[in-house]
C-alpha positions in Angstrom: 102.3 99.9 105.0 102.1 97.1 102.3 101.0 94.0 102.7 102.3 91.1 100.2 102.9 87.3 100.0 106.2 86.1 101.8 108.7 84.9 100.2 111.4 82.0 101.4 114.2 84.4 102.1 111.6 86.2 104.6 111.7 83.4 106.8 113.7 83.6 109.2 113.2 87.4 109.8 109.7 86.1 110.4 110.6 83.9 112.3 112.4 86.2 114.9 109.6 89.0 114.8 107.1 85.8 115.0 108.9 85.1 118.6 109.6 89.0 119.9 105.8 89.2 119.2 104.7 86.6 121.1 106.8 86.8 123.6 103.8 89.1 125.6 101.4 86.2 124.7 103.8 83.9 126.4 104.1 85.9 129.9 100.3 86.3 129.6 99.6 82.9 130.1 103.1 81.8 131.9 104.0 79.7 129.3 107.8 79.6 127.4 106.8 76.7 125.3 104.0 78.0 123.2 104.5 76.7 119.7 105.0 80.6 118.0 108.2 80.3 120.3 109.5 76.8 119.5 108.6 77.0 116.0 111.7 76.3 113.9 113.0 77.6 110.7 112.0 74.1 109.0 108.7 74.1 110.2 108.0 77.8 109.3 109.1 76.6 105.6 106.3 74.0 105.7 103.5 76.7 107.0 104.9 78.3 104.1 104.8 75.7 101.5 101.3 74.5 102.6 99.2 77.7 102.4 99.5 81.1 101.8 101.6 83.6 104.4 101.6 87.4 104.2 103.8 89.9 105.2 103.3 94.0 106.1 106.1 96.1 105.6 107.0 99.7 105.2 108.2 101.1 102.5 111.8 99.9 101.8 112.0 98.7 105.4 112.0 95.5 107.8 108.8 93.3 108.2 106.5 94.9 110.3 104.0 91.7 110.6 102.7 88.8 109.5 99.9 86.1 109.0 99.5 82.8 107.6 96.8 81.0 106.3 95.8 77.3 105.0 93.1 75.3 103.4 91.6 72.2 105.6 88.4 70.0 105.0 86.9 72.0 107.5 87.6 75.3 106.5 90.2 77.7 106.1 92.6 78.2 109.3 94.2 81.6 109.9 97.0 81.8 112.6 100.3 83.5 113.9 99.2 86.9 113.3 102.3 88.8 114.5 103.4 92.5 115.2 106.5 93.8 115.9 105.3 95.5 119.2 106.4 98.5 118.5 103.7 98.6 115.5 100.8 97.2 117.1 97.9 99.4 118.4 98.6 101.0 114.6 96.3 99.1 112.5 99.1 96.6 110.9 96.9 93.4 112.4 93.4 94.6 111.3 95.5 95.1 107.4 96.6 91.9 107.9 93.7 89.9 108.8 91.5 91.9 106.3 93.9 90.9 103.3 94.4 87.0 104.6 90.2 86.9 104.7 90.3 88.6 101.2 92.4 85.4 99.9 90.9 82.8 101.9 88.1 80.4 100.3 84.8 81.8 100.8 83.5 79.8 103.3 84.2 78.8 106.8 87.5 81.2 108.3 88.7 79.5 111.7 91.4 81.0 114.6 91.5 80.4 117.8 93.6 82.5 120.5 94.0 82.4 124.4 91.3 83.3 126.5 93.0 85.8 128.4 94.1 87.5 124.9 91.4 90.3 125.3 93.4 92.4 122.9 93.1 89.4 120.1 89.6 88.7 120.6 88.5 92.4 120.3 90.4 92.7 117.0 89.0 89.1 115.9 85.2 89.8 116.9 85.8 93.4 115.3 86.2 90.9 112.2 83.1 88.9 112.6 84.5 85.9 114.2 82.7 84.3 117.3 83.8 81.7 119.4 82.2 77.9 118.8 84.4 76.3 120.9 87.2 76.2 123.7 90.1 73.5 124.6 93.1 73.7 126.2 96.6 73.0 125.3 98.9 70.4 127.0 100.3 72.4 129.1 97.3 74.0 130.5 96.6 77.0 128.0 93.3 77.5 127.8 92.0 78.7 124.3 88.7 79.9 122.5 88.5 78.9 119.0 86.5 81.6 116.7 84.8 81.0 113.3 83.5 83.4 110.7 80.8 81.5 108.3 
């Protein structure tokens, strides 16, 4: 597996595996409108454009996963860490994570992920992230927020 910096024709296969991937995290918490799954093509070219988004792939093959990262007075935010779901349970989202950390600013990382993601906040608390804070969304999503100083 290699992981390396998107570039603009990778969007909209990223965009696709971005919603088969969540598509679990949607029936988890009953909800079809969570942005990973309304995201369109022209807002995935501004994550793009504003920060830095990573790809894993195999060898001469299609992208595997993704992450995307971006710079805000309060820290750096990391989000939309994807799998196909064929790939996950294999290491691809800890390689991911460990190479968006390893070009992030050294200082405050932030996430955040549902709470009933058990499988997210293993792997993110594997990472040294703990949770500082919890909201919900507007439609009723309720959602842990994790920070790594």
């Amino acid at each position: 597996m290699i992981i390396q910096p998107a570039r603009q024709q990778d969007l909209p296969e990223i965009l696709a595996l971005q919603k088969t991937a969540f598509a679990a995290e949607a029936q988890l918490v009953n909800d079809w409108n969570i942005p990973p799954l309304t995201q369109t093509l022209d807002e995935l070219a501004d994550d793009w454009r504003k920060g830095i988004m990573l790809k894993a792939v195999n060898e001469g093959g299609p992208i595997i996963g993704t992450v995307r990262g971006h710079m805000a007075p309060d820290g750096f935010y990391i989000g939309r860490l994807a799998v196909q779901p064929q790939w996950q349970g294999r290491g691809c989202g800890s390689a991911l994570l460990e190479a968006m950390i390893a070009r992030a600013e050294p200082n405050r990382l932030v996430l955040f992920t549902s709470t009933k993601s058990e499988r997210n906040l293993r792997l993110y608390e594997r990472f040294g992230f703990r949770p500082f804070k919890k909201s919900t969304t507007a439609t009723g999503v309720p959602l842990v927020w994790l920070e790594k100083v």
